[in-house]
C-alpha positions in Angstrom: -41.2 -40.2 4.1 -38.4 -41.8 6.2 -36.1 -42.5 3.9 -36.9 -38.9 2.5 -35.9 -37.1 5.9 -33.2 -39.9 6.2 -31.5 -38.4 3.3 -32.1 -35.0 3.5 -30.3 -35.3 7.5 -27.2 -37.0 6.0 -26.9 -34.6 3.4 -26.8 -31.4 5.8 -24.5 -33.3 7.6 -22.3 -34.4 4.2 -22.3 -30.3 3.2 -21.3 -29.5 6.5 -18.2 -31.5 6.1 -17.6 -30.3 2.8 -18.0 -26.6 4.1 -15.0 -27.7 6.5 -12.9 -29.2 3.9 -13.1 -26.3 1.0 -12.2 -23.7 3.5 -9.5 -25.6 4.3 -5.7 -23.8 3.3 -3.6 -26.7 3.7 -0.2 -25.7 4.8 -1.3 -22.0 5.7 -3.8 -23.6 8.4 -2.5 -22.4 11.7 -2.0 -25.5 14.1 -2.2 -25.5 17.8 1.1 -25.1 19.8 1.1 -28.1 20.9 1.0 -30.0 17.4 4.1 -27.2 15.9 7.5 -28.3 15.9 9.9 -26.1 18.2 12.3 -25.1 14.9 8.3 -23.3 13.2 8.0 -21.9 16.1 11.1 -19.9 16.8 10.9 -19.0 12.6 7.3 -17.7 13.3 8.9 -15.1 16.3 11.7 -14.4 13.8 14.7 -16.1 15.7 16.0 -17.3 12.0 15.8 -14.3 10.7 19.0 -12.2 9.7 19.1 -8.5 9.3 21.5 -6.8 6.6 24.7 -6.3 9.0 24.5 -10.1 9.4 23.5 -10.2 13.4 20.3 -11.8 14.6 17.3 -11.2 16.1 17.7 -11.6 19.9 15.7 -15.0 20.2 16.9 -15.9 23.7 13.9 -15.4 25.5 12.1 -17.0 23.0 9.3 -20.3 24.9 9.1 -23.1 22.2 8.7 -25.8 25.2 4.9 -27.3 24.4 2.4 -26.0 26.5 0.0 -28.6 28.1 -3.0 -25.7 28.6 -5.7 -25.2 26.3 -5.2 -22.6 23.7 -8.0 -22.0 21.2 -7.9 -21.3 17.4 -10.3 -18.5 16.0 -10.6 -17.0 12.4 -11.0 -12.8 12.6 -11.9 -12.5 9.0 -11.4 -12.8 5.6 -15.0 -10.7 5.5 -14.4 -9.0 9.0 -14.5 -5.3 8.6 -11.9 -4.4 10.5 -9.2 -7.2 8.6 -9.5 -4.0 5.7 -10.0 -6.5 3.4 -10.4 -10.3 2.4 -7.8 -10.9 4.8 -8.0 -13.8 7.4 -5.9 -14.4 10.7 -5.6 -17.2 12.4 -5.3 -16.5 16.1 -4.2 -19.0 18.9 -5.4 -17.5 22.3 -5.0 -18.6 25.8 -8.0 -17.1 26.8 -7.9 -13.8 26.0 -4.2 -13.5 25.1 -2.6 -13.7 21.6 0.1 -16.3 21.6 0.5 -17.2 17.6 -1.1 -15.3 14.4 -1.0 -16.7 11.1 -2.2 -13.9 8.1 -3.7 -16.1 5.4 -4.2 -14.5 2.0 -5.4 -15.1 -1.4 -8.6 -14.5 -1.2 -8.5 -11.4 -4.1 -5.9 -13.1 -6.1 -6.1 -11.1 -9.3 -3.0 -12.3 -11.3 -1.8 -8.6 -11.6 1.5 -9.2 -12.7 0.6 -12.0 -15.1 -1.5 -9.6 -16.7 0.9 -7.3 -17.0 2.5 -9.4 -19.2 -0.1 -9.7 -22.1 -0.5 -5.6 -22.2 1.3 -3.1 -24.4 3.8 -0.8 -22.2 1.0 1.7 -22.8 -2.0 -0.3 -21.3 0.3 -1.0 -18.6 -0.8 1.8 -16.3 -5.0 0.8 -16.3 -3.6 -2.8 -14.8 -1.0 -1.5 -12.4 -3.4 1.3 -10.7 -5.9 -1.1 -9.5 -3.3 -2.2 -7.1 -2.8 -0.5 -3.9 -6.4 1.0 -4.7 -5.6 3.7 -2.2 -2.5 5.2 -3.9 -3.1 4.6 -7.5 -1.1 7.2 -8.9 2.1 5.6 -6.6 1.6 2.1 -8.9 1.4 4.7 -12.2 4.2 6.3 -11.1 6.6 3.5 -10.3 5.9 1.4 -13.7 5.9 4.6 -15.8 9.6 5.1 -14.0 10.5 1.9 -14.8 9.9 1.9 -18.7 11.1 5.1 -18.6 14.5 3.8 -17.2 14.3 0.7 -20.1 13.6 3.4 -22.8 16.1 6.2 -21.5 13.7 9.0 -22.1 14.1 12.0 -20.2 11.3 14.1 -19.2 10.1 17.5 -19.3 10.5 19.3 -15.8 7.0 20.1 -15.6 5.8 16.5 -16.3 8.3 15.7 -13.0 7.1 18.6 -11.1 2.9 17.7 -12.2 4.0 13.7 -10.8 5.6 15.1 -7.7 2.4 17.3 -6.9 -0.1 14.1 -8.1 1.9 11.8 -5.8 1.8 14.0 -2.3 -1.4 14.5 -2.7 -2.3 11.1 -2.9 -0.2 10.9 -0.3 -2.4 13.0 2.0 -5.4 11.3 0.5 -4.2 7.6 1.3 -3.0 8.8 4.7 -6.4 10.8 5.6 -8.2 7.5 4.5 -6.4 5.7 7.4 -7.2 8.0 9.8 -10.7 7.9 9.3 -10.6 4.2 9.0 -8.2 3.7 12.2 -10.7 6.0 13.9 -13.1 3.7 13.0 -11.4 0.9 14.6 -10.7 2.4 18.0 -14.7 3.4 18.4 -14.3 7.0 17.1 -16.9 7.5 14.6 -16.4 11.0 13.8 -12.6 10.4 12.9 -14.3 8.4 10.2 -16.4 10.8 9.3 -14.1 13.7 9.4 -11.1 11.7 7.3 -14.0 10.7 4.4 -14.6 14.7 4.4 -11.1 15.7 3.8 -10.2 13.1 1.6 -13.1 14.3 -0.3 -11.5 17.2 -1.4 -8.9 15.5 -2.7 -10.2 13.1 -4.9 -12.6 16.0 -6.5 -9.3 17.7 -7.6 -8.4 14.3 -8.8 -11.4 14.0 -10.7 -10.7 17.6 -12.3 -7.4 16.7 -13.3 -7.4 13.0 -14.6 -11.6 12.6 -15.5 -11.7 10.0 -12.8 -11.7 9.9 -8.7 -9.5 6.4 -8.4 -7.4 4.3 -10.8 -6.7 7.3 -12.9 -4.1 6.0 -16.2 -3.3 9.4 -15.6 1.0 9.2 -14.7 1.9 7.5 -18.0 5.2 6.5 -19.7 6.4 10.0 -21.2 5.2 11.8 -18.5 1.2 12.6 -17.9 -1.9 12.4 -19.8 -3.2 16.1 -19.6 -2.1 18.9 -18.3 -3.4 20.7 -15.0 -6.4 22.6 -15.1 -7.2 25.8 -15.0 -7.5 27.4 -11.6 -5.4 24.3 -10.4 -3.4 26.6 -8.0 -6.5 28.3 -6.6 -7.8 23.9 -5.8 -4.9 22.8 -4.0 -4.3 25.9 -1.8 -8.0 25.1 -0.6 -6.9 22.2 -0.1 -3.9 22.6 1.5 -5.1 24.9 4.3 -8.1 22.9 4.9 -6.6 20.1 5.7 -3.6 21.4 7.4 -6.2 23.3 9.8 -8.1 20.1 10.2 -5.5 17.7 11.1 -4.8 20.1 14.3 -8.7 19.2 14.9 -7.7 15.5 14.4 -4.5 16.1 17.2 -7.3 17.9 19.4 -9.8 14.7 18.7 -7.5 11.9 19.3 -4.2 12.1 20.9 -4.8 13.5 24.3 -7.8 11.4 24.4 -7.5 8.6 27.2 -9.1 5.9 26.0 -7.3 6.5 22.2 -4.2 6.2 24.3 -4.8 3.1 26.0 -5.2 1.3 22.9 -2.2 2.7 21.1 0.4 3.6 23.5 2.9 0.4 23.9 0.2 -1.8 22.0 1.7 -3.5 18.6 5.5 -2.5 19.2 8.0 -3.6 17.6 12.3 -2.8 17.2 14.3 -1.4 14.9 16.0 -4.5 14.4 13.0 -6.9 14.1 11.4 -4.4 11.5 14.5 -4.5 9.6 14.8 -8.1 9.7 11.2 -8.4 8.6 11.8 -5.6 5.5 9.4 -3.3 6.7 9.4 -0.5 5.5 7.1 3.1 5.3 5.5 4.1 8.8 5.9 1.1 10.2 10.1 1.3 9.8 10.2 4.6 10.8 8.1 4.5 13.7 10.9 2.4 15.3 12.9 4.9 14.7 15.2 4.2 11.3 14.9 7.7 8.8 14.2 5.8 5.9 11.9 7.5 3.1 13.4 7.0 -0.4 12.4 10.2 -1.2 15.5 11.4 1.1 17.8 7.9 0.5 17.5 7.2 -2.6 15.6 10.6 -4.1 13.8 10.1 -7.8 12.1 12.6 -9.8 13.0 16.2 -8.3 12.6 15.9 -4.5 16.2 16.3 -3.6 15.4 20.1 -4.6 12.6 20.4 -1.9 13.1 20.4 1.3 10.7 18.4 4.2 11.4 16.3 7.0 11.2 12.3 8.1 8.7 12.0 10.5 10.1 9.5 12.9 9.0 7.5 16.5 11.0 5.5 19.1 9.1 3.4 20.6 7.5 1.2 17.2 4.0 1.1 18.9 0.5 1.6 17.4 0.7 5.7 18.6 3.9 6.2 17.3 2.7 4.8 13.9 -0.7 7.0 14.2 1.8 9.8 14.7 3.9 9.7 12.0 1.5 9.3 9.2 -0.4 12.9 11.3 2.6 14.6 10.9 3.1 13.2 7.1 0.1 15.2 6.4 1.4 18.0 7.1 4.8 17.6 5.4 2.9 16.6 2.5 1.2 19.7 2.7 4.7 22.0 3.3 6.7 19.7 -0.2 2.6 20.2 -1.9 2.9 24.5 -1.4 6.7 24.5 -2.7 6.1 22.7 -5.7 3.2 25.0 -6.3 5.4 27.9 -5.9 8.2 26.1 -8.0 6.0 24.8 -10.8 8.0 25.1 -14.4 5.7 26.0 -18.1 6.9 23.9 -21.0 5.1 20.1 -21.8 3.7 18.0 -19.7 5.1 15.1 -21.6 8.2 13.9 -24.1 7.7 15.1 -27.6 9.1 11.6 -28.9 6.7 10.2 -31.2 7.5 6.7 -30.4 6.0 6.9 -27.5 4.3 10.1 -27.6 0.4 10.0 -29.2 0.0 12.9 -31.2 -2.9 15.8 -29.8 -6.7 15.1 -30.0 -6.9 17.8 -31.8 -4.4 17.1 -35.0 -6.3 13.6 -35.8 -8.8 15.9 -36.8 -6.5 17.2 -39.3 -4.1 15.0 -40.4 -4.6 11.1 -41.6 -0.6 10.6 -40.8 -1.8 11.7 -36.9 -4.3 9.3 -37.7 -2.4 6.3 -37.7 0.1 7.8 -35.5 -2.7 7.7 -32.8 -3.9 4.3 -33.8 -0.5 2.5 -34.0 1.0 4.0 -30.1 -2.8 2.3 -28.9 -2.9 -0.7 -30.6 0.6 -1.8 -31.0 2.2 0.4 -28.2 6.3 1.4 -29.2 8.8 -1.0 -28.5 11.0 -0.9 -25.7 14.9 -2.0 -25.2 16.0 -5.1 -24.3 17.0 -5.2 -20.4 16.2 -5.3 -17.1 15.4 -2.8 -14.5 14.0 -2.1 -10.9 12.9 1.3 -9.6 11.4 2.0 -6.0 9.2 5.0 -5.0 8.2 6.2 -1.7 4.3 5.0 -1.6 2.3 6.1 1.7 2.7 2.3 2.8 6.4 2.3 2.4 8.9 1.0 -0.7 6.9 0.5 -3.6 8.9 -1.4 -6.5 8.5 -2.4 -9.8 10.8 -4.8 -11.7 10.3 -4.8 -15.4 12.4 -7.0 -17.9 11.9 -6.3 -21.5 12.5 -8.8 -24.3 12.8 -5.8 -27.3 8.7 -6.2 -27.4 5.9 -3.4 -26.7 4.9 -5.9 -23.6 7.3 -6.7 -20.7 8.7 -10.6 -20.6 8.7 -9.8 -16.8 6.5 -7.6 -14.6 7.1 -7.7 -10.6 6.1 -5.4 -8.0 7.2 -5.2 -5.0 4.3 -4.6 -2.8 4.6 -2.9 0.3 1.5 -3.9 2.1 2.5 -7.8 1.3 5.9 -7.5 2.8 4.7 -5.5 6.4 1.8 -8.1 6.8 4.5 -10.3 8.0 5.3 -8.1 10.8 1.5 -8.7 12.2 2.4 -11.5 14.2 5.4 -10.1 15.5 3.0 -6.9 17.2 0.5 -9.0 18.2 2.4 -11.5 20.3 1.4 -11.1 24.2 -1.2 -8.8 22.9 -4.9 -9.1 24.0 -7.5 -10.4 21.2 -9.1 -7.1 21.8 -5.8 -5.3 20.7 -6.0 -7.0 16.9 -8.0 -4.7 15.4 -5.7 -1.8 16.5 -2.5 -3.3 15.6 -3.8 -4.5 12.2 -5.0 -1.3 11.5 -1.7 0.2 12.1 0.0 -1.5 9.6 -2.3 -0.1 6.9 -2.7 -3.1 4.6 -4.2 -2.8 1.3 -5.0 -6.2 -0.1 -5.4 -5.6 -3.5 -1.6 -5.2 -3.4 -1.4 -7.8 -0.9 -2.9 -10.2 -3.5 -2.0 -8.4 -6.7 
């Protein structure tokens, strides 16, 4: 009995180490100030980083001496609600005050882009969408561009026009998502409510359109896999006023509301110049107060015939980004009506049947549609050698996708460049000076998504 309990003790204490060691992230660990060299820490306040005109971030005020206090490590995730996501930060606080954060990811490592490269140009989409889960139709978009670009098709307006309507709406879906989940954060539970209700809508139209509410395959190569629906004009105005009368609600609710403003106003800011440095982009970038939307910079499919305005802040804080993505709502909403009105008739995707599967309704008829059909799925159509890379404007900022082709029906190279991966780095940058209470807000305001985080 001695030797039983003997054993059993040392093994509770053998998987406790264990449990310490397999958690473990190596060189991603953060480590106490006092055991960091000086030269990590003025790279981790971003006093080696350059911006494009070739000056520096202002690093002079920047304390690398030691301290001799005690500072204390914590984990806030990766299965903390408010991380949105497996994602874990390390924090170093002196008492209550942030001094260091450390975003460690990896934790829903999918190998998205490997996979990629073992699907047909025409499976490419179902691996793609599963990305940035919140914008699917952005990830279609930008890899259909992209082969697109490699192929030198040229589209049908009305397949441009049907993406451009797809996209802003998604773009009012993502963006009502974060308002009900930012809500959340701050301690309003009917924000939360409220956003889930709108978005709602949204995603029913969705579901009307492409068959499903999320990860559609519906933006293909080509152009798109159906056309709208009937009535589909009838579905968005609902949509459209209902939300744009809501979000006044939402102003009402939130941003006269004191407590709201103590959390966001001057909490999380950050410059023009340490954004640019850092390669934000989206809400983040502009709420510092740099215009840049590629949809006005660097315009793609037709919205350089529509006209809508930049939201942007000044002061790069939590409020100003909780503005801006308000206000996108509504400019969604104003680009959503004229391309309603604007709509062209004609096919919603390229009649070239390399790449084009013939209609359901001619296999029926015709053994050469037959094999047609079962050739574009099976083998996909061959694309040109060469290289490409095409960015869109998602809701989280510059969505890219780099695609290099070999002469195959699969891409040698797949990359995407992943907005919520590249503003995470701008977390620690907010949160310095901030209070521990303050995480949740700030990390909230960058709107990560870490399936594209970890694609």
């Amino acid at each position: 009995m001695t030797d039983h309990l003997t054993r059993h003790g040392g093994g509770v204490r053998q998987a406790s180490r264990i449990g310490s060691a397999e958690t473990s992230e190596g060189a991603q660990e953060l480590a106490t100030r006092r055991a960091t060299a000086p030269d990590e820490l003025r790279r981790e306040v971003g006093a080696v980083l350059r911006i494009p005109e070739g000056g520096v971030v202002d690093a002079g005020d920047i304390d690398v001496e030691r301290s001799d206090d005690e500072t204390m490590i914590i984990n806030m995730g990766p299965q903390h609600p408010s991380t949105h996501g497996v994602l874990r930060l390390m924090l170093e606080l002196d008492g209550e005050t942030v001094l260091r954060t450390k975003p460690v990811i990896g934790y829903l490592h999918t190998g998205m882009e490997k996979t990629g490269e073992e699907l047909t140009y025409v499976q490419g989409c179902t691996n793609v969408t599963r990305m940035d889960y919140l914008s699917p139709l952005n990830n279609e978009l930008v890899f259909s561009l992209a082969t697109e670009a490699l192929l030198e098709v040229e589209l049908p307006p009305r397949a441009v026009w049907i993406r451009m309507l797809m996209s802003e709406l998604q773009r009012v879906s993502s963006h009502l998502m974060w308002m009900a989940t930012n809500g959340m954060d701050l301690g309003s539970t009917s924000m939360m409510i409220y956003g889930f209700r709108e978005r709602e809508m949204v995603l029913a139209f969705f579901e009307k359109t492409t068959g499903l509410r999320m990860n559609h395959n519906y933006i293909r190569p080509g152009g798109v896999a159906a056309d709208l629906p009937d009535g589909w004009e009838d579905d968005v105005e609902v949509i459209c006023e209902t939300v744009l009368r809501r979000t006044y609600e939402y102003d009402e609710l939130l941003t006269g509301q004191p407590i709201f403003r103590e959390r966001t106003e001057g909490v999380g800011s950050i410059t023009a110049e340490e954004a640019l440095a850092l390669s934000a982009t989206g809400p983040i970038l502009r709420s510092t107060g740099v215009p840049w939307d590629l949809r006005r910079t660097m315009p793609y499919l037709a919205y350089d015939q529509l006209d809508f305005d930049v939201v942007v802040g000044t002061y790069g804080d939590n409020f100003d980004r909780y503005a801006i993505r308000l206000n996108e709502i509504r400019e969604s909403i104003k680009l959503i009506r004229q391309i309603v009105d604007r709509m062209p008739p004609g096919d919603y995707r390229v009649q070239d049947r390399k790449v084009t599967p013939p209609p359901r309704a001619r296999i029926d008829e015709s053994m050469e549609a037959l094999i047609h059909h079962f050739k574009v799925f099976t083998e996909g159509f061959r694309v040109p050698e060469g290289e490409v890379y095409v960015a869109i404007e998602s809701p989280r900022g510059e969505l890219g996708c780099y695609l290099v082709s070999d002469g195959t029906s699969k891409p040698y190279r797949m990359h995407i460049r992943g907005p919520s991966f590249v503003n995470l780095q701008v977390a620690p940058v907010m949160l310095r000076g901030a209070l521990i209470a303050d995480a949740v807000a700030v990390i909230s305001s960058v709107d990560p998504v870490m399936g594209e985080v970890d694609r």
